[in-house]
C-alpha positions, 0 to 999 in steps of 0.5 A: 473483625474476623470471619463469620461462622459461615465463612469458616465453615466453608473454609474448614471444608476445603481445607480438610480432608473427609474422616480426618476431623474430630466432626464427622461431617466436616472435610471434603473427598476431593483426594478420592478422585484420581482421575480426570474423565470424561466425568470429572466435571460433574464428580467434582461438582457433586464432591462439593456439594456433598461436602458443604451439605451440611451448611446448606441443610442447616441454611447456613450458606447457599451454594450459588455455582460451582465451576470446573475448569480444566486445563491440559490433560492433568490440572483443573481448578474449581471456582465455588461461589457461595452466599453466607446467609447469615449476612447476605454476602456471597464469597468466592472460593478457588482452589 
């Protein structure tokens, strides 16, 4: 059946970087940060929540969590856990 709006939103928000979309609000800033300080937890976390505004301004999506995982002096993950509401599902995203 494919993915519903609220799906590819969030999707399309990870995947592109900030400025670089024919829509101004959509795409991420996550290559702005460059460093992993003392921080970076709460800089990702606010980066996404910037980022998905849009969708949770509209309604579109709620954001549930976001999590920050670091790993040894240069690597983290993020875990996102957000509800499409749209249908009441909620999806996790990692990258």
């Amino acid at each position: 059946y494919g993915m519903t709006r609220a799906q590819q939103y969030v999707e399309l928000v990870f995947i592109t970087e900030a400025g670089t979309s024919c829509v101004p609000a959509l795409g991420n800033r996550l290559k702005d940060i460059t460093v992993i300080s003392d921080s970076f937890v709460q800089e990702v976390q606010q980066t996404i929540q910037t980022a998905l505004s849009e969708g949770t301004s509209t309604g579109l999506i709620t954001i549930k969590s976001i999590e920050v995982v670091r790993f040894g002096t240069t690597g983290a993950y993020i875990k996102t856990l957000w509800r499409d509401n749209t249908t009441g599902q909620e999806f996790e995203k990692v990258i």
